[in-house]
C-alpha positions as CSV (number, residue, x, y, z in Angstrom):
1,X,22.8,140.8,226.2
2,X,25.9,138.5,225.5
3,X,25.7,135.0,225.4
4,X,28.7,132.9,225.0
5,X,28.4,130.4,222.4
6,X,32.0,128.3,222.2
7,X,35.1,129.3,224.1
8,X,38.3,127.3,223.6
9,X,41.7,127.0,221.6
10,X,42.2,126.0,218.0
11,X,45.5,124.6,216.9
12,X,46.2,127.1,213.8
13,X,47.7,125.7,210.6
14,X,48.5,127.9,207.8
15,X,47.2,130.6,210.3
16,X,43.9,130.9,210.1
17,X,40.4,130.3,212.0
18,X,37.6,130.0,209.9
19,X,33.9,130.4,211.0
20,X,31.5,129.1,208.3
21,X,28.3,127.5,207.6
22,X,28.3,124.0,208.6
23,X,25.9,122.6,205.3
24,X,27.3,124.1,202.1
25,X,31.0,121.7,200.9
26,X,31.7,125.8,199.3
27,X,31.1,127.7,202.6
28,X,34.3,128.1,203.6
29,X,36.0,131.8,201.8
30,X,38.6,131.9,199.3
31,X,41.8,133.2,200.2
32,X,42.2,135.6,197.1
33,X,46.4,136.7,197.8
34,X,46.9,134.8,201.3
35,X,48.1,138.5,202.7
36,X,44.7,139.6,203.5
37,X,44.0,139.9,207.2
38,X,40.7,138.6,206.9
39,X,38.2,137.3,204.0
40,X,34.2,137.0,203.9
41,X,32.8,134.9,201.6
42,X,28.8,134.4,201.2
43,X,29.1,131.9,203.6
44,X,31.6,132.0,206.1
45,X,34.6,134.3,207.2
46,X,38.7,133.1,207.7
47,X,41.0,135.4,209.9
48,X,44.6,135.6,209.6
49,X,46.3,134.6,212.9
50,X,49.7,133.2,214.0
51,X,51.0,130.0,212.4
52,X,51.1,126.4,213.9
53,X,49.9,127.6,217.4
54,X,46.7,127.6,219.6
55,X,44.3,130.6,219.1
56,X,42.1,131.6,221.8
57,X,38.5,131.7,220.1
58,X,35.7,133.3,221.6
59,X,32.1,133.0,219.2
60,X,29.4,135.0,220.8
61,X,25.7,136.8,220.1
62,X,25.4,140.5,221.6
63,X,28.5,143.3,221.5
64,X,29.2,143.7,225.5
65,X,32.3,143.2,226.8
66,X,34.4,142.2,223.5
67,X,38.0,142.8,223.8
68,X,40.1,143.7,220.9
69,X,40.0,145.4,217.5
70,X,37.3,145.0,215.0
71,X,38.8,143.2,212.4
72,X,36.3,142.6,209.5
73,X,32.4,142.7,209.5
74,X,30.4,141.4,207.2
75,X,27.3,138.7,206.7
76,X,26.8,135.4,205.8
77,X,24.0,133.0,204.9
78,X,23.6,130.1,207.5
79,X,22.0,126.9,206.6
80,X,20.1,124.8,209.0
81,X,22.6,122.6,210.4
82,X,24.6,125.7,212.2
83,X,27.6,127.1,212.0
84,X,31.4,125.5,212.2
85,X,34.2,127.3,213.9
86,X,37.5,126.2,213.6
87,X,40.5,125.1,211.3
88,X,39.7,122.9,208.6
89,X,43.1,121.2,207.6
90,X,44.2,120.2,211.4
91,X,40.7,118.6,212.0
92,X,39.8,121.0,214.5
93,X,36.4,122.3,214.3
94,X,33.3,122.1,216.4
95,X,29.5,122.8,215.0
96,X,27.6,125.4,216.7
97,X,24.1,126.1,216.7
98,X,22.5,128.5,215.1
99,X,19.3,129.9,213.0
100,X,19.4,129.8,209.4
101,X,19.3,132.5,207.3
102,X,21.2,136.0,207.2
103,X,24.0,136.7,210.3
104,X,25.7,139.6,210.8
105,X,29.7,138.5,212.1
106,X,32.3,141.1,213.5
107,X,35.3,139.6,214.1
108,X,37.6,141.4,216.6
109,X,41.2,140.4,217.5
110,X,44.2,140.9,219.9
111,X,46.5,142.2,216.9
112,X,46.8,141.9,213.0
113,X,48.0,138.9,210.9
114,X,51.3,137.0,212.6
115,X,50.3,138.9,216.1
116,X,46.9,137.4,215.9
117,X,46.7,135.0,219.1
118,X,43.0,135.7,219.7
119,X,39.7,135.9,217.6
120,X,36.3,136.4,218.6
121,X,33.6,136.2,216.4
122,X,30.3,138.2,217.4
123,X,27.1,137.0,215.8
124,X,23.7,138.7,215.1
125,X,20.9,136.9,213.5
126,X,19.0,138.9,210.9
127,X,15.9,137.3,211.1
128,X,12.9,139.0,209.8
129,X,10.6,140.0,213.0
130,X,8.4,141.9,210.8
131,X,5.8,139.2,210.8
């Protein structure tokens, strides 16, 4: 089952959205070459998108109905004050909910670097439910 957790725009500078732990100052992932179309750091995950221009950003939990093409996977460590979505240097950013500890993100978008005018970022929890 999907359930929508933050739908709305982000006003991309230096083109990219970021989604990253909300506690940790280090969360958010080096940019090793700034060509990559996406990077994953241990605690949060940038995406390359067009420059100085509103991105469509979807974050979700469950895999039905995602449009696009899967642009990175990968998992980070959450804290317990949630995760942040957003872009850091225009201010833009809103904290979402979520349990702490290990989450699964696939990141699927409407083209590759420049093209990029959509991201959505699709979250799984990997709590322990062993007991």
């Amino acid at each position: 089952m999907q359930d929508t957790l933050y739908t709305g725009s982000v006003y991309a500078l230096y083109a990219q959205v970021a989604l990253f732990d909300a506690e940790g100052e280090d969360s958010y992932p080096e940019w090793k070459t700034g060509t990559e179309e996406a990077v994953l750091g241990p605690r949060g995950i940038a995406v390359a998108t067009a420059g100085d221009t509103e991105i469509e950003v979807v974050v979700s939990s469950g895999q039905e109905n995602v449009s696009g093409m899967l642009c990175i996977s990968g998992e980070i460590q959450v804290g317990h004050g949630g995760l942040v979505v957003g872009n850091v240097v225009a201010a833009n950013l809103v904290q979402i909910p979520w349990p702490s500890g290990k989450t699964s993100v696939d990141v699927y978008t409407n083209g590759i670097g420049q093209e990029v005018t959509r991201v959505t970022f699709v979250l799984e929890s990997k709590l322990d439910m062993s007991g």
